[in-house]
N, C-alpha and C positions, 0 to 999 in steps of 0.2 A: 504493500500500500504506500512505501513512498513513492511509488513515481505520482502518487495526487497530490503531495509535496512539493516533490522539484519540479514534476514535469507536471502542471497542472493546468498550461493552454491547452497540452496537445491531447489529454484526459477529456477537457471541455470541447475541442474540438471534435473528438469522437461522440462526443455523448449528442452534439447536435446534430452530426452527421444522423446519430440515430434515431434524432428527432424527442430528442429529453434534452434536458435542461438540470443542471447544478443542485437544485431545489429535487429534483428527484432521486441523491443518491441517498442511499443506506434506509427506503421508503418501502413501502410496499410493489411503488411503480417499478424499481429499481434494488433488489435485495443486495445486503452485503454480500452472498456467493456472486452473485451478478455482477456486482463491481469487479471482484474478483476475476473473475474469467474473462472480464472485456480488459484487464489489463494484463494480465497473463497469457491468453490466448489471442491476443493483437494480433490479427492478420495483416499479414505482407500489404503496406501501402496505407495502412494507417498510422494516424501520427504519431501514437503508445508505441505503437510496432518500430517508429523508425528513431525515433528520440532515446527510446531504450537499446537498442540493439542493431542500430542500424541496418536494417530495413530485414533481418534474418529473424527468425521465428524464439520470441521468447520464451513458450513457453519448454521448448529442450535445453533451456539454459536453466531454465527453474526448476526443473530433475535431477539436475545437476549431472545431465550427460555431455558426452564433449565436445568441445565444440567444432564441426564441420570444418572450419577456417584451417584449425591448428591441426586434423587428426588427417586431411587427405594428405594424399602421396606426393610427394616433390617431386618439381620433371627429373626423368635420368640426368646424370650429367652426359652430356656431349663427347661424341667418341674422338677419339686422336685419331687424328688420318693417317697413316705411315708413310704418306708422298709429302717432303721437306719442301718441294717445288711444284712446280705445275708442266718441268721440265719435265720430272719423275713421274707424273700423273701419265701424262702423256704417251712417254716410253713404255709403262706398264699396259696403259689402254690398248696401245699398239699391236705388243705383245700378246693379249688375249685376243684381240681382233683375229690374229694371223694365225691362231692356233685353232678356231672356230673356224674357219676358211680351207684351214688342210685336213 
């Protein structure tokens, strides 16, 4: 419930986008689960959703699972060529060429 704290435009933003208004939280129109789950389960493109977490899904941050950013795979590193020139590229290309041919 801090982000109705810190983040508490983007909280009001959402809540109009839903067609409520400030005066309807923690009410019957509006129950404290309810607050709850509109700020934990901000979907992508909502202002909770991008204030918090920049625009990725908070509520797999609140499970405390990890987070997609840090856990995927970093590209391979980049192979070494073994041709020091493009003299060598060349020579070797040649070479396979002429050996396909006979």
């Amino acid at each position: 419930m801090r982000a109705i704290g810190f983040h508490w435009h983007a909280v009001q933003r959402d809540l109009l986008v839903l067609g409520l208004h400030a005066t309807d939280l923690f009410t019957p129109k509006l129950t404290a689960p309810e607050v709850l789950s509109l700020i934990v389960a901000a979907p992508p493109g909502s202002s909770v959703c991008h204030v918090l977490d920049n625009g990725t899904m908070l509520a797999s941050l609140e499970t405390n699972q990890p987070d997609w950013r840090t856990t995927r795979k970093q590209p391979a590193a980049e192979a070494k060529s073994e041709f020091t020139s493009i003299a060598d590229y060349e020579a070797h290309r040649a070479k396979v060429f002429n050996r396909k041919g006979t």
